[in-house]
C-alpha positions, 0 to 999 in steps of 0.5 A: 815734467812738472816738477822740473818746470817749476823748480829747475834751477833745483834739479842739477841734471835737469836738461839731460831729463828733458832732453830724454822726455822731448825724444819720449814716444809719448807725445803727451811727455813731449809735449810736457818736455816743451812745455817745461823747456820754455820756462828755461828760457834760454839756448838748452830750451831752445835746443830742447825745443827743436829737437821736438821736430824729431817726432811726430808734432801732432795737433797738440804739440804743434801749436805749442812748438810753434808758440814757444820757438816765435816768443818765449825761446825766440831770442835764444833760437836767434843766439843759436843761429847768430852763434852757429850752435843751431844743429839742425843735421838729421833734423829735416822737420825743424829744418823745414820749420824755419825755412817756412817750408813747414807750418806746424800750428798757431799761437793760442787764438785770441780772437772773439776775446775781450782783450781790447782796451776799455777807453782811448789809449795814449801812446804810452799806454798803447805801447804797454798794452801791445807789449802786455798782450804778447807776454799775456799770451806766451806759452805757459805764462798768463792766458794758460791758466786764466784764459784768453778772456780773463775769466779763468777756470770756475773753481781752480783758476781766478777770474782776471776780469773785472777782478777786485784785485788789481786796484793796488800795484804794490800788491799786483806786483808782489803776486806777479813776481813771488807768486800766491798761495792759498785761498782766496776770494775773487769777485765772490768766487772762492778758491781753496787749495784744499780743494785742488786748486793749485799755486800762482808761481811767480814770474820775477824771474821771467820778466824784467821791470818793463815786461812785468809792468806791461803784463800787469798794464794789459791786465787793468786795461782788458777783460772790462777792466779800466785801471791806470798803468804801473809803472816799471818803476814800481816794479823796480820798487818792488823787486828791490824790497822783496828780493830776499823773499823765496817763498810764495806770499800767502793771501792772508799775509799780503792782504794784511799787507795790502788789504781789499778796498771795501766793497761800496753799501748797496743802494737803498731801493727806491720807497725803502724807509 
């Protein structure tokens, strides 16, 4: 399931698979199959998704289901119905799920996080930072692998808060949108492919040029962090410039792009000569 999440658009008969793994009677493959149905993102995931309710939807799945169907595959789950292509027959679960009749889970929980704003916001940062937030925490987007807090997973996924990587926005946006491969070092913590940490994917293809900036927004101005917004014209800017890269950026060529800024001299300790 993987495989087909992260590289779809190469797999010809990639709906017919999920579509086979979603009715599996494993739950954990169908939990993979919706999973991987949300980075579809359009009218065949949300049909993937429903047909979900067909089996049992137990503590793990539901939560997921549920987020997938009220963010990621919302509007294409609104085109269906407008269209009259949502075929519920012989379907009573995902009938009763959106008639309200059915509750099925919650979208992953966010409270006790340090997801607020470190300053006052204007009104434009406070639109950017709402917007952020919601794709922040979408199903398989950022919060998957670098938390409901920002701290990420010690030795695998890098921290987000506090991080010495979000001062450039060409860099931030070249991360968010072609992805990251390699080692790298994150306020002092080291990560190292070797050692199973995997890819950043990029998400050029999920977000347009205001989802992006927002995220991106979010990011600086959560977790403790206290950054400035980017704009979706710089997105705009860099998706322009990069869009014939396929390829992750790998960390020693975009530092070389955008290297860190250097880490400020240590105060001299009081009575030091």
């Amino acid at each position: 399931m993987d495989v087909i999440r992260h590289a779809f658009w190469q797999i010809p008969n990639h709906v017919e698979l999920l579509n086979q793994a979603v009715r599996d009677e494993n739950a954990r493959v169908r939990l993979t199959a919706v999973v991987a149905a949300t980075w579809l993102d359009n009218a065949e995931g949300a049909k993937i998704a429903v047909e979900a309710f067909k089996l049992p939807v137990d503590r793990w799945i539901g939560p997921v289901l549920h987020y997938a169907l009220i963010y990621t595959l919302k509007d294409d789950v609104e085109g269906l119905k407008a269209a009259g292509q949502l075929n519920l027959e012989g379907n009573q679960a995902a009938a009763d799920y959106f008639s309200g009749k059915l509750k099925i889970g919650q979208p992953v929980a966010e409270a006790g996080t340090n997801s607020k704003p470190a300053r006052k916001l204007t009104a434009a940062e406070e639109k950017a930072f709402k917007l952020g937030r919601e794709i922040y925490f979408r199903d398989a987007h950022c919060a998957t692998c670098h938390q409901a807090d920002g701290k990420g997973i010690q030795n695998i996924y890098p921290p987000l808060a506090k991080s010495n990587w979000l001062e450039d926005d060409e860099r931030l946006t070249k991360i968010l949108l072609k992805g990251l491969w390699g080692p790298i070092t994150v306020n002092g913590q080291h990560f190292d492919p070797t050692k199973g940490v995997p890819p950043m994917m990029g998400f050029g293809g999920l977000l347009n040029d205001e989802e992006a900036a927002a995220v991106l927004s979010y990011v600086r101005l959560s977790f403790g962090n206290n950054g400035k917004l980017v704009s979706p014209a710089t997105v705009k800017k860099v998706r322009e410039a990069t869009k014939d890269r396929v390829n992750f950026y790998m960390t020693d060529e975009l530092l070389k792009e955008h290297p860190l800024k250097a880490a400020p001299p240590a105060k001299a300790k009081k009575g030091a000569k």
